[in-house]
C-alpha positions as CSV (number, residue, x, y, z in Angstrom):
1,X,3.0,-25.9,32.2
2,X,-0.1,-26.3,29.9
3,X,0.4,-23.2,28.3
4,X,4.0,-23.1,28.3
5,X,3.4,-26.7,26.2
6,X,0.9,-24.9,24.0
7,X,2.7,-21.7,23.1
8,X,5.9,-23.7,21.8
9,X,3.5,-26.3,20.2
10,X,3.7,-25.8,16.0
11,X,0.2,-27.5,15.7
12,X,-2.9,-27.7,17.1
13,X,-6.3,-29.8,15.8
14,X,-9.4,-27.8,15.3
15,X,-12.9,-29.7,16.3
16,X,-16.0,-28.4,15.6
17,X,-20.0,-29.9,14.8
18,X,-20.9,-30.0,11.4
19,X,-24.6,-29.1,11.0
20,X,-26.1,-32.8,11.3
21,X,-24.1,-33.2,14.8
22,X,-20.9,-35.0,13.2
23,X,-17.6,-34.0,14.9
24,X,-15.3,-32.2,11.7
25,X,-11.5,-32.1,13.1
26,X,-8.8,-30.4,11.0
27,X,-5.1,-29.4,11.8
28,X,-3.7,-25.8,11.6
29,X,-1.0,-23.2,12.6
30,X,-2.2,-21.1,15.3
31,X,-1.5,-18.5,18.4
32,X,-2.6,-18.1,21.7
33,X,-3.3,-14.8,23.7
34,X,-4.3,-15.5,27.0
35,X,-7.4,-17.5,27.1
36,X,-7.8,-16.8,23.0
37,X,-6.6,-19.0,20.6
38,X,-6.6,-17.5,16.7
39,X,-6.4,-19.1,13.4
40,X,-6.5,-18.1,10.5
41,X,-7.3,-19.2,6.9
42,X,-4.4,-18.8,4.6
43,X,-3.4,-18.9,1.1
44,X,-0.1,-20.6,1.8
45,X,-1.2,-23.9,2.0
46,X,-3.5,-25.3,-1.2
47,X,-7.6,-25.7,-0.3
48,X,-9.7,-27.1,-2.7
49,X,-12.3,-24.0,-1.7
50,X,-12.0,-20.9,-0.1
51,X,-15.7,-22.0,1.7
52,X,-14.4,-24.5,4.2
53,X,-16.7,-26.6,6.6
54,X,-15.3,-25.5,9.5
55,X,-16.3,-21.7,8.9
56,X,-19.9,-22.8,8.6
57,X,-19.9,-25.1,11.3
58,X,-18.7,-22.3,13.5
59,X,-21.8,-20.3,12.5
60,X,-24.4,-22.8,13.3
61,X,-22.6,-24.2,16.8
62,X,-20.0,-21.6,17.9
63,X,-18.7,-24.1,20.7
64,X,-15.2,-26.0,19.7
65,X,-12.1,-28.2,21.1
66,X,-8.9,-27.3,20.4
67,X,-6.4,-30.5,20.9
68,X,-2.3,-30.1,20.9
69,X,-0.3,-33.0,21.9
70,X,3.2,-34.5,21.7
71,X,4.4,-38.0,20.9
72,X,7.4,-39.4,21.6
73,X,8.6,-43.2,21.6
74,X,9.5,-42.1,25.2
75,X,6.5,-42.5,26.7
76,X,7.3,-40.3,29.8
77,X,7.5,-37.9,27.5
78,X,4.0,-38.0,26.0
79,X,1.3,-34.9,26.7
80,X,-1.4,-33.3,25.7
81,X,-4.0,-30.1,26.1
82,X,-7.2,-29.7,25.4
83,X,-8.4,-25.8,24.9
84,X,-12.7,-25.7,24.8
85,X,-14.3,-22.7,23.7
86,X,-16.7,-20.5,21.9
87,X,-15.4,-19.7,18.3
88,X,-16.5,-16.9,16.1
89,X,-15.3,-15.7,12.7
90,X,-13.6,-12.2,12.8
91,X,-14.4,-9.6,10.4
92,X,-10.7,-9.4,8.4
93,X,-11.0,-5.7,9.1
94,X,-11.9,-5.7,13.1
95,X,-8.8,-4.6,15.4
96,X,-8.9,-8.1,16.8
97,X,-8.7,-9.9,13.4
98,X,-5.2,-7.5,12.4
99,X,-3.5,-8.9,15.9
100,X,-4.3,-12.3,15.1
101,X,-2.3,-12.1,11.9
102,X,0.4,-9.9,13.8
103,X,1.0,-12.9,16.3
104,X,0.4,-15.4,13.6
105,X,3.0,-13.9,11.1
106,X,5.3,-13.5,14.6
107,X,5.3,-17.0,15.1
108,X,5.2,-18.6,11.6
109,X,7.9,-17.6,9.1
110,X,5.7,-18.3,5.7
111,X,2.9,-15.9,7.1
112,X,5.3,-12.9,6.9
113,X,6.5,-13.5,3.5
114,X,2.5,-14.1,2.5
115,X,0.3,-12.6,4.9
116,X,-3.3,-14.5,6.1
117,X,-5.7,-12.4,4.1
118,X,-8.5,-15.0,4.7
119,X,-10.8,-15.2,7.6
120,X,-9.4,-15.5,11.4
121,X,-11.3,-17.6,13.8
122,X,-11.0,-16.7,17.6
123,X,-11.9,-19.0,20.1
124,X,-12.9,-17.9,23.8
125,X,-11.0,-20.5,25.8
126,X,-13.2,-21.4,28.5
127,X,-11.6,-24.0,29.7
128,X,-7.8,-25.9,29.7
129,X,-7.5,-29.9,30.6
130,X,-4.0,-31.6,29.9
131,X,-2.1,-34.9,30.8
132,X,0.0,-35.4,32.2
């Protein structure tokens, strides 16, 4: 159920350390492939730099959460997964990294009409925790 839940999900919330320990938690679009989860950066959405924290952070302490949840005013209805993991940053030209923005562009309409041509991030899923 946990995947099925994650696989329709639109969003997902990326945590990772920044380098003085400090948890740094952003939203984006993303895929999973079996226990990997991808991301990339994009040029879709406006970023104020093309050096964002959470590339670094993933240099200096590969290990990350993943969160995607759903709210509803029905509460019965509430749920949520937690994907942990080891991320790493893809080279753009590594087999792995041109799937990534294959599934990504499958599943998310704007990244077909403007591919990602920033970095991917992969993230090892290690382990899967969900409520209900």
């Amino acid at each position: 159920m946990m995947r099925k839940r994650v696989a329709a999900a639109r969003v997902a919330r990326l945590a990772t350390v920044t380098v003085d320990g400090r948890p740094h938690l952003v939203p984006c679009c993303f895929v999973v492939d079996g226990d990997v989860m991808f991301t990339g950066v994009d040029d879709v959405k406006a970023k104020s730099t093309p050096a964002l924290r959470r590339l670094d952070n993933i240099g200096l302490h590969p290990a990350v959460s993943v969160l995607v949840d759903h709210y509803d005013e029905d509460w019965l209805a509430l749920w949520w997964v937690r994907m942990d993991g080891d991320a790493r940053v893809l080279d753009p030209s590594a087999p792995e990294a041109r799937t990534a923005r294959r599934l990504l562009a499958a599943k998310y309409e704007p990244y077909r009409d403007q591919p990602i041509s920033g970095p991917v991030i992969s993230v090892q899923i290690t382990r899967w925790v969900g409520w209900p």
